[in-house]
N, C-alpha and C positions, 0 to 999 in steps of 0.2 A: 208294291202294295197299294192297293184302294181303300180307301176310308170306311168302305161300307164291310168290305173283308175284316179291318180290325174288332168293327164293330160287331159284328158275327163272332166273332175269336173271344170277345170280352169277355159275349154272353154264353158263350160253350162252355167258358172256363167257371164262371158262376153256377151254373146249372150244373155240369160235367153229364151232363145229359144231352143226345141229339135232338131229343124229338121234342124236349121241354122248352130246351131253347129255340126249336121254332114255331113254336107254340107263342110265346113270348115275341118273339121278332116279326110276327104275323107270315112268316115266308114258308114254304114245303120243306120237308126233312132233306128230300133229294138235291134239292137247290140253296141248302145249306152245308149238305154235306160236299159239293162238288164246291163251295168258296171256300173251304175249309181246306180240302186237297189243292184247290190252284194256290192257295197262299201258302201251306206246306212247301209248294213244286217250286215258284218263286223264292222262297228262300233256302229251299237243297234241306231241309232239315223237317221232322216230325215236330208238333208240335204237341198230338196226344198221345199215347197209349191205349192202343184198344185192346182190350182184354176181354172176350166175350162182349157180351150189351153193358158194359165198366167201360167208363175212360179216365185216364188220369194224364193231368201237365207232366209232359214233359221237362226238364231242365231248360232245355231251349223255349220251351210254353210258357215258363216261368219269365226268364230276363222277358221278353217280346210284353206281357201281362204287365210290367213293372211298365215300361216303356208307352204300354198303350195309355196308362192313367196318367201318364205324363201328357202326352199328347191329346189326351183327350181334355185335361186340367187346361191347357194353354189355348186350345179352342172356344171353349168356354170362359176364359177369362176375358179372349177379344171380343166374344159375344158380350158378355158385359161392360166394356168399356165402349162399345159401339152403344150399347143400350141405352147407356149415360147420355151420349150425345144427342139424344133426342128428347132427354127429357126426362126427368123419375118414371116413367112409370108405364113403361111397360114392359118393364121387367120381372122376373120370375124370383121366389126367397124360397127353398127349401130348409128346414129348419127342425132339429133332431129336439128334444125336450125329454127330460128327466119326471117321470110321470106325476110327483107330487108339482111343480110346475107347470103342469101341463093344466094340470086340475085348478092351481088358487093365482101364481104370476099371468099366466099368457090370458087367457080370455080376455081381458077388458084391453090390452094389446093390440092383440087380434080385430078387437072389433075397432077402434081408433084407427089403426093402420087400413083397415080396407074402405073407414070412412074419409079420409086423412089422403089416400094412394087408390082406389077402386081399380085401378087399372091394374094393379100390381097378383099375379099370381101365384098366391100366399098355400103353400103344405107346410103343416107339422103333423108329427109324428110322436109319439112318447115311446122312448125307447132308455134302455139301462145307460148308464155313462159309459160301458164299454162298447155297447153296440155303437152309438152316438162316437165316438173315438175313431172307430173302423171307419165308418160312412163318411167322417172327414176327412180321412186319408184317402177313401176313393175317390172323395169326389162328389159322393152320394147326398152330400148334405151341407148346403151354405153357412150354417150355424148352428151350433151347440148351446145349448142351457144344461149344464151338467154343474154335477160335484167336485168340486175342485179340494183338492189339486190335480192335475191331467200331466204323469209324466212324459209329455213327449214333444221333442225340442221344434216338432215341426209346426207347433200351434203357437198362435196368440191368446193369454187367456185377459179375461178382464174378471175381477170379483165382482159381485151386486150387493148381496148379503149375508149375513149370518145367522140362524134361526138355530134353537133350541130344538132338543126333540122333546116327548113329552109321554110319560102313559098313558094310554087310555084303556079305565076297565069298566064293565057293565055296573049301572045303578045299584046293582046288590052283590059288589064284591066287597070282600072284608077290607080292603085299603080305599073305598068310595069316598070316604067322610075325612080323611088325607088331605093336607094340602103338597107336603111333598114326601116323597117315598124316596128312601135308600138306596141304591141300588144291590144292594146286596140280600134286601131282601124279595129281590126276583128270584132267590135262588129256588131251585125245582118250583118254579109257579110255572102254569097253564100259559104257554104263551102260542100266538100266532103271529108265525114270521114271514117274511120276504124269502123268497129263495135262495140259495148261498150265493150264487154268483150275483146278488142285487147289493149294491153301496151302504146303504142302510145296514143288510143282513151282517156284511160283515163288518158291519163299524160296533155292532152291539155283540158279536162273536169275540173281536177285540179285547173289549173292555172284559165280556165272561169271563174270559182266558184269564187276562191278568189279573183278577180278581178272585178267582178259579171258584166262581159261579157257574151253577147249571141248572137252565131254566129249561122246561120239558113242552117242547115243539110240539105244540096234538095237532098245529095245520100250519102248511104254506099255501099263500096264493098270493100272485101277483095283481089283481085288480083291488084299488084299494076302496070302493065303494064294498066291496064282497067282505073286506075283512072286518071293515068298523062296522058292518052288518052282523056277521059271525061272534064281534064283539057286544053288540048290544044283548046278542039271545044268550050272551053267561059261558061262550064256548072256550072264551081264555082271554086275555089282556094281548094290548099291541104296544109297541114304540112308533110313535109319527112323526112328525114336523107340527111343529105348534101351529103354525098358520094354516095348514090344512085343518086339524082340528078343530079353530076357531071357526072358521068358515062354514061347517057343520051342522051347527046351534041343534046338535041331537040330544034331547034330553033325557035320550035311554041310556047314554054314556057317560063319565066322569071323567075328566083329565088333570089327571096329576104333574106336579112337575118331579122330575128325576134328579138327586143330585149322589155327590160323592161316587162315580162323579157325574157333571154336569154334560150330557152328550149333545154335541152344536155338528151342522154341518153347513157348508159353504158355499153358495149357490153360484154359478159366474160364467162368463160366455166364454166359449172355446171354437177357433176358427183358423183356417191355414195361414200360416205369414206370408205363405207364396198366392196366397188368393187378391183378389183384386176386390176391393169392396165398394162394393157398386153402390147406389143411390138408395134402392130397396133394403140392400143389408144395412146402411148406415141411418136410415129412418127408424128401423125395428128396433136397432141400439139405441139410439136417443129415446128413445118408447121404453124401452126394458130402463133405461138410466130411471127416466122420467115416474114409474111407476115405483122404482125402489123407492125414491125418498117420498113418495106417500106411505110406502108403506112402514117407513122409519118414523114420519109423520106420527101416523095411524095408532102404532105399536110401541109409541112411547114407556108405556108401564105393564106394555107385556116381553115377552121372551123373544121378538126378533130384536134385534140389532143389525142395521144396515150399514155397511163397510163406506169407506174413505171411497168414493170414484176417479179413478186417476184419467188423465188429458189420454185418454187413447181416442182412435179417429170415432167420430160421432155424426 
């Protein structure tokens, strides 16, 4: 097997398309498809199913696919400890981020770190805590900002903080003049929600259930600039994160706080225990440490509370 054949294999098995994956690999269909056959013929076994213009892994596609992210994890990790030896910083952070994060945590981060490391070649991304989850298991992604807790034994997690969520409803709703709302009197209100598979969605899905509230969904969207927008024109109320809301200073909105009960979520880094944490990743940590307790600082007498930091690597 050749390295460049796995990597062909990876990307077929992603796509499950020929022509997509070499579109992506920058290489001819035909001279993907014939790596594909020689690495078949080397190891005596099919590794797709072609089924008309369908292909599907086969069993044996499968164990090889497990095997390649291993391989391909442990190359990358000497990559970064080679990296180390030269010096922080010319290293590479991929980094997955929970979209309210992405929006009010990372920026001033972001920009310390490339003023801090310039050399260092910095992607985030905002994506759900479950996409973010996958992408560390691949491989795909040096660190998580996610929702914690993260069942799965293969991560390291660290907490940051703890923030409140909070309602937000337009200037001229009848709970405007509120300083805190019920929860219970969401029930059948006008709400705009996150999608169901979004952390949020179903942390307030949760609580309806046990409460056996039902609040009447008239929109989902996932960009949250769209919704506190749809919220300012009267189109229905939201649940956020306090600290996004503050950030905001929108005067066409009201934000109340929510109790009984009082909905908090978790904010905290998630990363592989089997990863190597290179100079780049251990700067961004200190940076994310560094910014939590201003924002414990900050938010003294309002609704975040920032967690105890425990001695992990920094």
């Amino acid at each position: 097997m050749e390295l460049r054949q796995l990597e062909y294999f990876v990307e077929v098995c992603k796509e499950l398309n020929f022509t997509r994956a070499s579109e992506k690999l920058n290489v001819s269909q035909p001279s993907l498809s014939q790596q594909i056959k020689s690495l078949e013929g080397g190891l005596g076994t099919p590794l797709f199913d072609r089924i008309g213009k369908k292909i599907a892994i086969t069993e044996a596609g499968h164990i090889l696919l497990a095997h390649c992210y291993r391989v391909f994890h442990e190359l990358d990790q000497a990559k970064a400890a080679l990296n180390d030896l030269n010096g922080l910083m010319r290293g590479e952070l991929s980094v997955g981020s929970v979209l309210t994060e992405e929006m009010t945590l990372l920026p001033s981060i972001i920009m310390k770190l490339k003023q801090l490391y310039p050399s260092i070649k910095l992607s985030v991304e905002g994506l759900r805590t479950e996409d973010i989850r996958e992408r560390l298991l691949e491989n795909e992604l040096d660190l998580g900002i996610v929702f914690l807790p993260v069942e799965t034994e293969e991560f390291e997690t660290l907490p940051l903080f703890t923030e409140t969520l909070s309602l937000v409803v337009p200037k001229t709703h009848r709970l405007a003049e509120e300083e805190e709302v019920d929860f219970a009197e969401l029930d059948h209100e006008d709400m705009i929600l996150f999608p169901e598979d979004f952390y949020i969605r179903q942390l307030i899905d949760g609580y309806s259930e046990k409460g056996g509230i039902s609040m009447r969904p008239v929109l989902e969207m996932t960009t949250m600039e769209s919704i506190v927008e749809m919220v300012a024109k009267g189109l229905g109320a939201v649940i956020l994160p306090s600290t996004y809301v503050d950030s905001l200073q929108n005067e066409r909105i009201q934000q109340l706080k929510l109790k009984n009960p009082v909905l908090d979520t978790t904010t905290g880094i998630a990363y592989r225990k089997d990863k190597f944490v290179c100079a780049a990743t251990k700067a961004f940590i200190s940076l994310l440490k560094e910014r939590s307790k201003v924002i414990r600082e900050q938010s003294a007498e309002s609704s975040v509370v920032v967690t105890d930091i425990t001695n992990k690597p920094s």
